[in-house]
N, C-alpha and C positions, 0 to 999 in steps of 0.2 A: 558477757552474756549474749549467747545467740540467739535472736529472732524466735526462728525454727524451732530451736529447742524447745522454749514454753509454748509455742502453737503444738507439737507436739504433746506435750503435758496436757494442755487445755485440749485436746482432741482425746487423749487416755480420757480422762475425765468423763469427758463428755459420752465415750461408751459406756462407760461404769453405769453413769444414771441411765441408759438404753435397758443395761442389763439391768438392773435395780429395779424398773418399771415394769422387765418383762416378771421376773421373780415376783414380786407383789402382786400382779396380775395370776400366776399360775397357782397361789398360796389362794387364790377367792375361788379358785375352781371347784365343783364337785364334778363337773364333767366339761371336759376340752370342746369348748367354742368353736363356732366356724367360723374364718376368717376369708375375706375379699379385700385385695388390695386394687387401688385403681393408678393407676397415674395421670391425672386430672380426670377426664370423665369415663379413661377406659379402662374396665374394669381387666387386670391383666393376672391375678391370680386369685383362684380358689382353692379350701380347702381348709383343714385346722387352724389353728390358733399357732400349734406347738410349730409350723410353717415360722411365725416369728421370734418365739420365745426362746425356743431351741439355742438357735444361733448366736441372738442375742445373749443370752444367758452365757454362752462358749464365749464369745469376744469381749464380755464385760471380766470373765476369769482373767484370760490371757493380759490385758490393761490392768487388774487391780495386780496379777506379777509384776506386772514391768513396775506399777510405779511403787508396789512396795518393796522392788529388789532398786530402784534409783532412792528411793530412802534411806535404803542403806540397811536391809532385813533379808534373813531366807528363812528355811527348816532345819529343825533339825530332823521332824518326824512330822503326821499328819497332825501330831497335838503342841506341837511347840516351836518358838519361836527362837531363832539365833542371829546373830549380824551378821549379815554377809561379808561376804571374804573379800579379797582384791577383788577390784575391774578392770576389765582390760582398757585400754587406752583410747579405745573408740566408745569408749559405753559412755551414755548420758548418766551422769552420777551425782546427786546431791551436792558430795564432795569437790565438787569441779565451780561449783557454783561461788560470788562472792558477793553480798548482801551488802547494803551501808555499814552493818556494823561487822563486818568482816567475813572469810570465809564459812561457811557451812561447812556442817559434819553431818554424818549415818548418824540415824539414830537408834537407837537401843531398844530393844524388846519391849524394857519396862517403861520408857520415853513412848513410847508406841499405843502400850495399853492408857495412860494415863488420860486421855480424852473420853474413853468408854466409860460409860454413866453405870452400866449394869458389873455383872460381876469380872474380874478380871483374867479368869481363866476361861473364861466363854468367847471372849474376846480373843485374847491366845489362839484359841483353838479353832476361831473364823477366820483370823491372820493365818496360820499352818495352814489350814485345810486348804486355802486357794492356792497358795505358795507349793504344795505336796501335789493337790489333785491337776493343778495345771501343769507339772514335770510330771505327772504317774499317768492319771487318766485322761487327758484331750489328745495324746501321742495313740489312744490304743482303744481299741473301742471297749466301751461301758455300757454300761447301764443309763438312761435318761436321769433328768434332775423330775422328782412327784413332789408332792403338797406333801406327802406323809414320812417323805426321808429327811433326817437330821440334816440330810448335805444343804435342803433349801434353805431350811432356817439360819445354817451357820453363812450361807452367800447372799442372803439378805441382810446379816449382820456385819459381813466384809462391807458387802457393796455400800455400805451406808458411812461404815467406818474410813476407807482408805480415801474417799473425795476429804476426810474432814483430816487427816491425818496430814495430807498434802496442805492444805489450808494453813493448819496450824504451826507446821513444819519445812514448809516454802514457801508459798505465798508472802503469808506473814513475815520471815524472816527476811525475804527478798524485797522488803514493801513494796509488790505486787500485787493488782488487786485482782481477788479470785476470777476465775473465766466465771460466766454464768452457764455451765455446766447441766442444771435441772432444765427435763423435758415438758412441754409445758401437752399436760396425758386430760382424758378424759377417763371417768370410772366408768366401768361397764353397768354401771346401773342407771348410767345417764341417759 
């Protein structure tokens, strides 16, 4: 096991919940906040909110691919889930990994949904949609992520789902203990 490679994983991670906080954040909107950022007392950007969320929201996509194509998952379509195919020989892969009680594998679609409390096709289809819209949509330009589009709903449900999916499916298995990953946020109501 290399070093690197789980700082890596613990740094995916750790975007996830950036984007996770930024989506929960855009989901309480009726209207886009102004934001100031400082770096210690000087104040060095104004302007919206969507200045953070934006990005965030894009970088937490691009991380919940990576770590659900190192689990061993791709698409078939925006709505469904398949196991990904070979890796090339340089790619950080599940498979590659060896645990106390032996090697790790990919795991399975339906290995995948079984942590999801709600329904299991909802889940599927938060799994696809980031898998699809990160190879479709971040290459080309779009449309924004809104409070009122499906797309938020279903990447607040990835973003929640693939930190736990890694947990249960690496961590765990590797008896590593999880990174602490969660951002420690204030509500805007504070």
């Amino acid at each position: 096991m290399d070093q690197t490679d789980i700082e890596l994983l613990n740094y995916r991670m750790q975007s996830i919940a950036i984007g996770h906080l930024a989506i929960r954040y855009t989901l309480e909107w009726d209207e886009v906040p102004p934001i100031k950022v400082f770096f210690g007392e000087l104040q060095v950007i104004e302007g919206l909110a969507t200045a953070f969320t934006n990005p965030a929201i894009e970088s937490a996509l691009i991380h919940c691919r990576a770590l659900l194509e190192f689990l061993g998952l791709s698409s078939k379509d925006a709505k469904t889930l398949k196991q990904r195919a070979q890796s090339r020989k340089d790619d950080i892969v599940i498979e590659r990994f060896v645990g106390p009680n032996g090697s790790l594998h990919k795991i399975s679609p339906s290995q995948a949904l079984l942590a999801y409390q709600g329904e299991t096709k909802e889940a599927e289809e938060a799994l696809a949609y980031v898998l699809h819209t990160t190879n479709k949509a971040l290459a080309h330009s779009t449309k924004g992520f809104s409070k009122s589009s499906e797309s938020s709903r279903l990447l607040e449900i990835a973003f929640r789902g693939v930190p736990t999916l890694m947990i249960n499916n690496f961590y765990n298995h590797m008896e590593l203990k999880a990174p602490s990953y969660e951002l420690p946020s204030r509500s805007r109501h504070a």
